[in-house]
C-alpha positions as CSV (number, residue, x, y, z in Angstrom):
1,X,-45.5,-32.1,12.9
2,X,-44.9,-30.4,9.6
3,X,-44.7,-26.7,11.7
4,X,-41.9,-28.5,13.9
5,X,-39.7,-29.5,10.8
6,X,-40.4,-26.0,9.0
7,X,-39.5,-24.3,12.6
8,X,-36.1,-26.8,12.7
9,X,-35.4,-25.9,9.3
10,X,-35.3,-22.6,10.1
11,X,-33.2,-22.5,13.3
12,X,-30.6,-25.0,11.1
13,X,-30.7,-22.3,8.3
14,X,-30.4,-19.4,10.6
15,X,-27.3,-21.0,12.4
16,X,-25.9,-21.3,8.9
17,X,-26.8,-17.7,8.1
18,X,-24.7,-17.0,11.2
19,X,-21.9,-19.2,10.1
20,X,-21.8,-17.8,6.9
21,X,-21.6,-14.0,8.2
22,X,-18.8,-15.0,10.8
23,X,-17.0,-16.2,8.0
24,X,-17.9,-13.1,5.7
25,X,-16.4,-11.2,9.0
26,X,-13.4,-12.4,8.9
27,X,-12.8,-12.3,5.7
28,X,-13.7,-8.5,5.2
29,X,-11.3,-8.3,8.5
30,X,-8.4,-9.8,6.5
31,X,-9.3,-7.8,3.8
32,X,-9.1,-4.8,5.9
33,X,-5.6,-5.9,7.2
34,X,-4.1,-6.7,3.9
35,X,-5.5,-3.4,2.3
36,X,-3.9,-1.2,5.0
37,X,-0.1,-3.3,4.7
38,X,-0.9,-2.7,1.2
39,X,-1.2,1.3,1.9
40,X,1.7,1.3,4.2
41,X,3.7,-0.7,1.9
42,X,3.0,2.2,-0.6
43,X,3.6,4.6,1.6
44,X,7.1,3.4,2.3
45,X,8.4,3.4,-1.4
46,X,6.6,6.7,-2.1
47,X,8.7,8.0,1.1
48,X,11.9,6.4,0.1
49,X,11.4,7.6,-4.0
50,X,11.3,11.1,-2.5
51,X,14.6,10.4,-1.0
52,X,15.7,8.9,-4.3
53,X,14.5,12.2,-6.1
54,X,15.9,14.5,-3.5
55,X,19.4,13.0,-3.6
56,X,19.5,12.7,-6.9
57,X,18.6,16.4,-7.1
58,X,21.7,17.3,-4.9
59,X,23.5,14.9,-7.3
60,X,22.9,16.3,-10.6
61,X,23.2,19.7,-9.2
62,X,26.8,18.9,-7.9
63,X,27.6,17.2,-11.6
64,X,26.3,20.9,-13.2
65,X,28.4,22.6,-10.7
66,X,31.3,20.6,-11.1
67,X,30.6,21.1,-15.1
68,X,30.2,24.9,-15.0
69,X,33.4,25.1,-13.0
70,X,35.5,22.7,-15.2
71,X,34.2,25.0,-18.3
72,X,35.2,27.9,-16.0
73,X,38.7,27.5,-15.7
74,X,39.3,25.8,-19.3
75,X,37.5,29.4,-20.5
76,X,40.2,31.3,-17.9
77,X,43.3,29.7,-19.3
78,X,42.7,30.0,-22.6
């Protein structure tokens, strides 16, 4: 008799082990899911600060331009 409850014991506490891991499963799954949104979310604003930093480029470099040519013609009619 006590072999039987040692052998239930076991088969209970395997079927928990297998619970347990399921659950670990899906949580590393989620974790994966979350973690990749995560890396795309990055992604995105590291695509649209490039943007940012290009046009802002062009930007300044129009301002200079429009500076150097104001200073141009208040140099030509002095």
């Amino acid at each position: 008799m006590p072999d039987m409850e040692l052998t239930e014991r076991v088969a209970v506490l395997e079927s928990k082990m297998d619970t347990i891991q399921t659950v670990l499963e899906r949580i590393e799954k989620k974790l994966d899911e979350t973690l990749d949104n995560h890396e795309h979310r990055l992604t995105k604003v590291e695509a649209e600060f490039s943007l940012f930093k290009r046009v802002g480029s062009v930007l300044w470099g129009i301002i200079y331009a429009a500076i150097a040519g104001a200073i141009g013609l208040f140099l030509r009619k002095s």
